[in-house]
C-alpha positions in Angstrom: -26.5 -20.7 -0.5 -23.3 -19.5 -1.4 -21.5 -16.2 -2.2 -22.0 -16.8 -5.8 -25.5 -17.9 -5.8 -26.0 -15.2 -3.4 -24.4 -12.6 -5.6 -26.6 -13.8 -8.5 -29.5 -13.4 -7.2 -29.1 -9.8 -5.8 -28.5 -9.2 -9.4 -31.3 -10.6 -11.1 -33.7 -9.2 -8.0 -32.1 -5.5 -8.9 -32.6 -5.8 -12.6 -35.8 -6.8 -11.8 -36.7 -3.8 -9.5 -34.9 -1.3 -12.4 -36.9 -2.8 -15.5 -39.9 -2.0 -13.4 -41.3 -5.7 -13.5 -41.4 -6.6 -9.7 -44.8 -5.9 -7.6 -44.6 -3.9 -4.8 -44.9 -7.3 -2.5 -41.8 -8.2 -4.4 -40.1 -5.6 -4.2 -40.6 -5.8 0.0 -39.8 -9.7 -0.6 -36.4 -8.8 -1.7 -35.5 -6.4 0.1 -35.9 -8.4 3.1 -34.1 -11.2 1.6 -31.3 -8.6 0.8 -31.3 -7.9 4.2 -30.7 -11.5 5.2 -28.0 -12.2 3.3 -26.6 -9.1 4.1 -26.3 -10.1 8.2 -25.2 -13.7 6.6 -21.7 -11.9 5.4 -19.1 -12.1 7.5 -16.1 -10.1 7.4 -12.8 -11.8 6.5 -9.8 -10.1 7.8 -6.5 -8.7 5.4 -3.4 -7.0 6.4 -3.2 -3.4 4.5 0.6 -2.8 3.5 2.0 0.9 3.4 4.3 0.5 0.1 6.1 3.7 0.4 9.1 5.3 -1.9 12.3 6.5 -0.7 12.8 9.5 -1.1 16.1 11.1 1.3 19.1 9.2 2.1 21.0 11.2 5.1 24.0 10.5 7.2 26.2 12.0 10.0 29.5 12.6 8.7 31.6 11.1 11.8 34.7 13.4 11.0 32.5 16.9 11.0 29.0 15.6 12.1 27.7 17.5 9.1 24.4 16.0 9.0 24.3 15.4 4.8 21.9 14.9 2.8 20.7 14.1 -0.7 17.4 12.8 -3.2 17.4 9.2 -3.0 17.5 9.3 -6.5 20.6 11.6 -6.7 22.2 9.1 -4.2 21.7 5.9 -6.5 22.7 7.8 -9.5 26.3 8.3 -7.8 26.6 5.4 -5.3 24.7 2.4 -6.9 22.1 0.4 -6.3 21.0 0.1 -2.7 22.7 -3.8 -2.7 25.9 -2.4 -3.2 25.8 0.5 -0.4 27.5 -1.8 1.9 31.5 -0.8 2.1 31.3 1.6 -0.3 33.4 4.5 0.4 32.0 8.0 -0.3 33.4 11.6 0.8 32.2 14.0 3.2 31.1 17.4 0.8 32.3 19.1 4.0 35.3 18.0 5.2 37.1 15.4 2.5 36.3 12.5 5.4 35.9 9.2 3.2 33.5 7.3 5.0 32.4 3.8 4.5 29.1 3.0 4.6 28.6 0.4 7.3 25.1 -0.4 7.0 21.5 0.9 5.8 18.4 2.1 8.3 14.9 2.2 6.4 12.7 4.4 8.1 
């Protein structure tokens, strides 16, 4: 039998039990049969993925080493998208440095 047909009649053998039309040798009937196609499942694997938001971008400033720090958001808003990060030049709130950004870590 298949999932489908399986699914099926687990659904007609509850209906039956809720409208009150199955015998109590019916009722045992099913439920055993329940439990057979219950043990009959087998579990198919699936990878779970973590989607998660950025939400900090934060750099060493490698003029002062102020550590620096801003919202994700805020950072977009003044440097662009994350595509263009690369080479941009941005400057240290600290020290006036202009820094290019060199490349991105996502952790």
């Amino acid at each position: 039998m298949t999932s489908n047909e399986d699914f099926a009649k687990i659904v007609e053998m509850d209906d039956k039990i809720r409208l009150g039309e199955a015998t109590h040798e019916e009722k045992v009937i099913m439920f055993e049969e329940m439990k057979i196609m219950q043990s009959k499942r087998k579990a198919i694997k699936a990878t779970i993925e973590v989607i998660s938001e950025p939400v900090t971008v934060r750099f060493e400033c490698p003029y002062c080493e102020n550590d620096i720090s801003s919202t994700f958001n805020d950072f977009t808003d003044r440097i662009g998208e994350v595509c263009d990060w690369k080479y941009t030049e941005i400057e240290c709130p600290e020290c006036c440095g202009i820094i290019e950004i060199d490349g991105v870590d996502w952790n």
